[in-house]
C-alpha positions in Angstrom: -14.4 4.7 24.9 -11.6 2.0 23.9 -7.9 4.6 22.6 -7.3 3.6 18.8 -4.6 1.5 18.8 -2.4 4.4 16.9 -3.3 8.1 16.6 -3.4 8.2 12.6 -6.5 6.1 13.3 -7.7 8.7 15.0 -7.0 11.6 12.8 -8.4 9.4 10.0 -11.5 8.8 11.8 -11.7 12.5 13.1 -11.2 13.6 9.7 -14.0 11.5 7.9 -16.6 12.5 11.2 -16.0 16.1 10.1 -16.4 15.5 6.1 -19.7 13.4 6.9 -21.2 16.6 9.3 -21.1 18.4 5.6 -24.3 17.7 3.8 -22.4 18.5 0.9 -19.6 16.5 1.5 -21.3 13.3 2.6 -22.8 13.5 -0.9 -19.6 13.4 -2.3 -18.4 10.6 0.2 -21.6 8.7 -1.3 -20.5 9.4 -4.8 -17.2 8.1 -4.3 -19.0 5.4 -3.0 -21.2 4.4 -5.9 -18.6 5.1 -8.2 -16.4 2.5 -6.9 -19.5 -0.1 -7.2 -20.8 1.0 -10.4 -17.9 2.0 -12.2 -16.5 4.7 -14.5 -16.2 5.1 -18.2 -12.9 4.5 -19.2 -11.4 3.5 -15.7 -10.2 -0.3 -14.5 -13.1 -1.9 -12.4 -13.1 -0.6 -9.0 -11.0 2.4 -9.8 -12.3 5.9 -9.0 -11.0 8.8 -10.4 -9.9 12.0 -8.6 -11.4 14.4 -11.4 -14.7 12.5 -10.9 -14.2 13.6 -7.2 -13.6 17.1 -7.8 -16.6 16.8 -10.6 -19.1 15.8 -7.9 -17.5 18.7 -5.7 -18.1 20.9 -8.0 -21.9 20.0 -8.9 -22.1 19.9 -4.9 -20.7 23.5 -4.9 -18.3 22.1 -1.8 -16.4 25.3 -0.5 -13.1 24.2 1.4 -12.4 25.6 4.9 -9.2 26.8 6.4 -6.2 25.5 6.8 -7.8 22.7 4.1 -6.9 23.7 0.4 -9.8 22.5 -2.6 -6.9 20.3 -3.5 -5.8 18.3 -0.5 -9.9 18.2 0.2 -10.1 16.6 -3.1 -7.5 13.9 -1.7 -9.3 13.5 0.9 -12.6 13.0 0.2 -11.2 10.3 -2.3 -9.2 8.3 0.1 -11.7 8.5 2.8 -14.8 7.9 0.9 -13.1 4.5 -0.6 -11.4 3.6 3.1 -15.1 4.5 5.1 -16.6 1.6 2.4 -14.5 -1.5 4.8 -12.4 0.9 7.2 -9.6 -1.9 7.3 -6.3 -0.4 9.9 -3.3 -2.1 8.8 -1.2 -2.0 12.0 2.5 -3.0 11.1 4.5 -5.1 13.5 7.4 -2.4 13.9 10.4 -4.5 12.9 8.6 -6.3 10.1 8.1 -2.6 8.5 11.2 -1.5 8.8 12.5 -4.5 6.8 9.9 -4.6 4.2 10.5 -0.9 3.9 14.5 -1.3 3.1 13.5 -4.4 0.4 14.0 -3.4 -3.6 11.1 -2.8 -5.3 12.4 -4.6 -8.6 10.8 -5.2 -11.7 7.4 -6.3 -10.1 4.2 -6.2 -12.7 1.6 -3.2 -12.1 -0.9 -5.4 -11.6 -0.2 -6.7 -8.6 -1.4 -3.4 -7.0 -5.3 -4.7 -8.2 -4.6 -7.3 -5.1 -5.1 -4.5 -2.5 -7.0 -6.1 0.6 -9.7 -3.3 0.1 -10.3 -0.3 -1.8 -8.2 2.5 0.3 -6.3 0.1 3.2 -5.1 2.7 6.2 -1.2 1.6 6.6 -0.5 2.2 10.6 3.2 2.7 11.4 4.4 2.0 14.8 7.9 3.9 13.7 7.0 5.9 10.9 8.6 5.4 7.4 11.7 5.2 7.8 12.6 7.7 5.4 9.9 9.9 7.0 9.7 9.4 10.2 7.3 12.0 10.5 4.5 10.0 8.1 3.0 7.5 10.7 1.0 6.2 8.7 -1.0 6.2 5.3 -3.9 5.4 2.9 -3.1 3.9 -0.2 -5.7 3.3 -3.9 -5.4 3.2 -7.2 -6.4 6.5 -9.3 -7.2 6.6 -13.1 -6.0 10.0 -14.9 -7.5 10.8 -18.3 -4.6 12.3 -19.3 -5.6 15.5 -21.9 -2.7 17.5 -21.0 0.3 17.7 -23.3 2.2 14.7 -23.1 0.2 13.0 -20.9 -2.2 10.2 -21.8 -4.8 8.5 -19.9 -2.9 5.9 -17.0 -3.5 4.7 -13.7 -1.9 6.1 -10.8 -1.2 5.1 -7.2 -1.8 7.4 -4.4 -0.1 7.7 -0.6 -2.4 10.2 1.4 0.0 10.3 4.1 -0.7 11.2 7.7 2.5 14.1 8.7 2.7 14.3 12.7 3.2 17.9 13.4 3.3 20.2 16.5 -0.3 20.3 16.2 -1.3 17.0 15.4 -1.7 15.5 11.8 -2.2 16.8 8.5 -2.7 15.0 5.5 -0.2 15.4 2.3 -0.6 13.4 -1.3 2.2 11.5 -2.9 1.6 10.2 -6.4 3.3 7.1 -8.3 2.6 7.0 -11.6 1.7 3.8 -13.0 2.4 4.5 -17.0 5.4 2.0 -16.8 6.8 -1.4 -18.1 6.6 -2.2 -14.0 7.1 -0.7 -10.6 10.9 0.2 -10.6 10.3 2.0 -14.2 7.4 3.5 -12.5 9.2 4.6 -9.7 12.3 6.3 -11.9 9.4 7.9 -14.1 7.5 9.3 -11.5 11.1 10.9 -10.4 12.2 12.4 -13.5 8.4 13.9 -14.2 8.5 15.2 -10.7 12.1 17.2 -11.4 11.0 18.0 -15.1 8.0 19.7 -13.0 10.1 21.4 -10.4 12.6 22.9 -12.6 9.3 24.6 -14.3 8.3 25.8 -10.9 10.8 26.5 -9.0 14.4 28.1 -9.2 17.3 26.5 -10.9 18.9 25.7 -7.6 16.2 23.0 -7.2 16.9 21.3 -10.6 20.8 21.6 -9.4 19.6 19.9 -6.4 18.2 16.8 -8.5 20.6 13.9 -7.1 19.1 14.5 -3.7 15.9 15.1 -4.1 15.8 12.0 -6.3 17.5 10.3 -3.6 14.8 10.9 -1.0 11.9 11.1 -2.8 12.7 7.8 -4.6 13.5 6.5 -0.6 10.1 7.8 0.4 8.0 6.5 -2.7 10.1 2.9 -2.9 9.3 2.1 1.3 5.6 3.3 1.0 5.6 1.3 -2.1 6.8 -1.9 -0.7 4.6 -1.6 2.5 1.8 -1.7 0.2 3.1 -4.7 -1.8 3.2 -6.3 1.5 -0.6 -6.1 1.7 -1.0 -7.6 -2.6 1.2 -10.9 -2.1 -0.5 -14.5 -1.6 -1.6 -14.7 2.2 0.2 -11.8 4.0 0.5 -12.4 7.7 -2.9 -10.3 9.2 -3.1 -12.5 12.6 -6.0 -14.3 11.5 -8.3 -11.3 10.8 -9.8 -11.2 7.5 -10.5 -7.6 5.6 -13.7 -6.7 5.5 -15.7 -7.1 1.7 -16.5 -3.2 1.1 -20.1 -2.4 1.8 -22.4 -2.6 -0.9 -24.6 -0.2 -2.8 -28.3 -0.7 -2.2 -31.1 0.6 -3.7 -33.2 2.7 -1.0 -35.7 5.2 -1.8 -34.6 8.2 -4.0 -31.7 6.3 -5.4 -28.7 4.1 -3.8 -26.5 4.7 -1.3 -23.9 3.2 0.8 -23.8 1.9 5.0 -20.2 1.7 5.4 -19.5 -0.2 8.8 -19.5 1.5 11.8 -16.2 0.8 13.5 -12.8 0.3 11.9 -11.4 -3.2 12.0 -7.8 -3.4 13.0 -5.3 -6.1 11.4 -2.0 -6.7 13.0 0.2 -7.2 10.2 3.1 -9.0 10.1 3.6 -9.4 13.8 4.1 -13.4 13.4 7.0 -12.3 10.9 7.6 -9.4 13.3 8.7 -12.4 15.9 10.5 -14.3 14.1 13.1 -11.6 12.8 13.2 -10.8 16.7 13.8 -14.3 17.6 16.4 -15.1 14.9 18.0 -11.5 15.7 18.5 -12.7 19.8 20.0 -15.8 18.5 22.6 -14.5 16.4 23.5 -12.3 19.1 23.6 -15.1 21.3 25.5 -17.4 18.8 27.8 -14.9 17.0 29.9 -17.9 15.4 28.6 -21.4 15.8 31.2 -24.1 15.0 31.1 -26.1 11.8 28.1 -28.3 11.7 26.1 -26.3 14.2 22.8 -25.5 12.6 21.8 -22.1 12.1 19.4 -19.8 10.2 20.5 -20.1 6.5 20.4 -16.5 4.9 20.6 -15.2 1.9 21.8 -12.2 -0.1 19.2 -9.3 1.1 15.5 -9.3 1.8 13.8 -9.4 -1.7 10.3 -10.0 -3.5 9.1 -13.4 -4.6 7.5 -13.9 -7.8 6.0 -16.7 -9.4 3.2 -17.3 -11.9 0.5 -19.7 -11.4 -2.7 -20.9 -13.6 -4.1 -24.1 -15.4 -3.1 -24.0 -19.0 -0.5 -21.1 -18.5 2.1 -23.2 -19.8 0.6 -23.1 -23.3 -0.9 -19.6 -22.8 1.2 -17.0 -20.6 -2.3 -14.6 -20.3 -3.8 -16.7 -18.5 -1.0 -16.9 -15.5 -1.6 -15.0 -12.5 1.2 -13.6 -10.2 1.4 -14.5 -6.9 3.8 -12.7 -4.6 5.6 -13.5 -1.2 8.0 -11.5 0.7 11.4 -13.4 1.4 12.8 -11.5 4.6 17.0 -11.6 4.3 17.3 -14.6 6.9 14.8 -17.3 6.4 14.6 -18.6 10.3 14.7 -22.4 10.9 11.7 -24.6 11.7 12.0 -24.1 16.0 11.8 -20.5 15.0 8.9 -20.3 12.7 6.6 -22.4 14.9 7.9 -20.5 17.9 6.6 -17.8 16.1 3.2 -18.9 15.4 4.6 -19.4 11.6 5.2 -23.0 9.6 7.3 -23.6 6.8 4.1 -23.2 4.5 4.3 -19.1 5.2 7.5 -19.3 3.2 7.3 -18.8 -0.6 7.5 -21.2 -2.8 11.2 -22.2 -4.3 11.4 -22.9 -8.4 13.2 -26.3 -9.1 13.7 -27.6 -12.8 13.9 -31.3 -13.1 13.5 -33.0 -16.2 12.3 -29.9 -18.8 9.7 -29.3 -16.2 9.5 -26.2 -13.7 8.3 -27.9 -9.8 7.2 -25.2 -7.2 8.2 -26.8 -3.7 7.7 -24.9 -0.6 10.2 -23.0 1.1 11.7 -25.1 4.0 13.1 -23.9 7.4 
């Protein structure tokens, strides 16, 4: 038997074997399953909702064992039953996380989170988050609350199932974003303040005094995982040539339909061609500290940062009909030698926005 290439895959993978051993909770995996296929009143298109989950648990009678709580089984069973449907292990080229991690959110639109490669992509961290280093690693998908509770009206959320290495392995903790927001940075700084409102109703009054730093690193841990995953939504991220897998269907077999989720998990080295070429440009500046006037060398610019740009025919006349497109600018854009040394061409950069004339002209970034 081949080792997983990192052991969240493995805890993953152990985890779902010993969910699908449960009659009961393979039905529930299968639920999630058609759900995501057929839908759910109310929710966005391919969106399943965690009180559906715990609905179908609850019709299954599903009892939760020790040291599992109903609540992080809940999680889950969600997460796993939408990852087991393509089983796609995102492993991150370690220096390419670390700076995609450290790059500002910004005012991004929601909706570029509907661009997820698959319906729960497993995020592999050679490093851990950087503000975690314990989390190695992480499932991410979309969630739709109903809302019903005061204040609280029916909005889509985004949720980290996050893999915590322990003394004793891995265990599995939930990190909500939510996604009732202008964009993602107003997302993020909601999601903090609801969090605190909550904690001061919980908890003493020393936590609520403690607010700047809990703010501080929760916002860190929420804005990294969050920008790891936009890595996986913009135009054409760098997977080494691997493809995700489509999920698995529903079919129609007798007694109903179910599910025949692929048998292996498919691992896609992300971001190691990027991974590369921040190495190679980081030897040569350490090799060529100060190169004399006229010398070429990498151009940089201000930080690492998010590219945004709107494409579609007729969105001139109409906005609605443009669609984002994202790329991630890393903070020095290497020159040509170092892209193609790299395996990378100037065409992996994202497009720059030149007006000429009245008109807007996308031209691709150069080297």
């Amino acid at each position: 038997m081949r080792t997983p290439p990192h052991p969240v895959l493995e805890a993953a993978l152990s985890a779902l074997r010993l969910l699908h051993e449960d009659p009961k909770e393979r039905r529930v995996l299968q639920e999630v399953g058609r759900l995501y296929h057929e839908g759910f009143p109310g929710a966005p298109k391919g969106v399943v909702p965690l009180s559906a989950v715990y609905a179908a648990m609850a019709h299954e009678k599903v009892a939760p064992g020790l040291p599992v709580d109903l609540t992080t089984l809940g999680s889950l069973l969600h997460a796993l039953g939408l990852w087991r449907l393509s089983k796609g292990a995102y492993l991150f080229d370690p220096d390419l996380a670390r700076e995609v991690a450290k790059t500002p959110v910004g005012r991004l639109p929601i909706e570029l989170l509907f661009r997820l490669p698959e319906p729960a992509p497993l995020v592999l961290l050679p490093e851990g988050l950087p503000a975690w280093p314990e989390v190695e690693g992480f499932h991410v998908a979309l969630e739709w609350d109903p809302g019903g509770r005061p204040g609280i009206s029916p909005h889509l959320e985004l949720r980290f199932l996050v893999w915590i290495r322990g003394s004793r392995g891995y265990h599995p903790a939930t990190l909500v974003l939510d996604l009732d927001a202008q964009d993602l940075e107003e997302a993020v700084k909601k999601t903090l303040a609801r969090s605190i409102r909550e904690a001061r109703g919980l908890a003493a009054v020393s936590l609520w005094e403690a607010r700047p730093h809990l703010e501080r690193e929760y916002g860190a841990i929420l804005g990294q995982a969050l920008s790891l995953t936009l890595y996986l939504c913009q135009e054409a991220p760098d997977l080494g040539g691997v493809a995700p897998r489509p999920p698995a269907p529903l079919v129609r077999v007798k007694g109903g339909k179910k599910v025949f989720p692929p048998g292996e998990p498919l691992i896609l080295p992300t971001g190691w061609r990027w991974g590369k070429a921040l190495r190679l440009a980081r030897e040569r500046k350490e090799r060529e500290p100060s190169a004399p006037t006229g010398k070429r060398v990498a151009p940089h610019v201000r930080r690492a940062h998010w590219h945004l740009y709107w494409v579609g025919e007729g969105s001139r006349k109409d906005p609605t009909r443009a669609k984002p497109l994202l790329r991630w600018v890393p903070a020095t854009l290497v020159n040509r030698d170092l892209l193609e040394e790299a395996g990378l061409t100037p065409e992996d950069l994202p497009a720059v926005v030149r007006r000429a004339r009245g008109r807007t002209t996308r031209v691709r970034g150069q080297g």
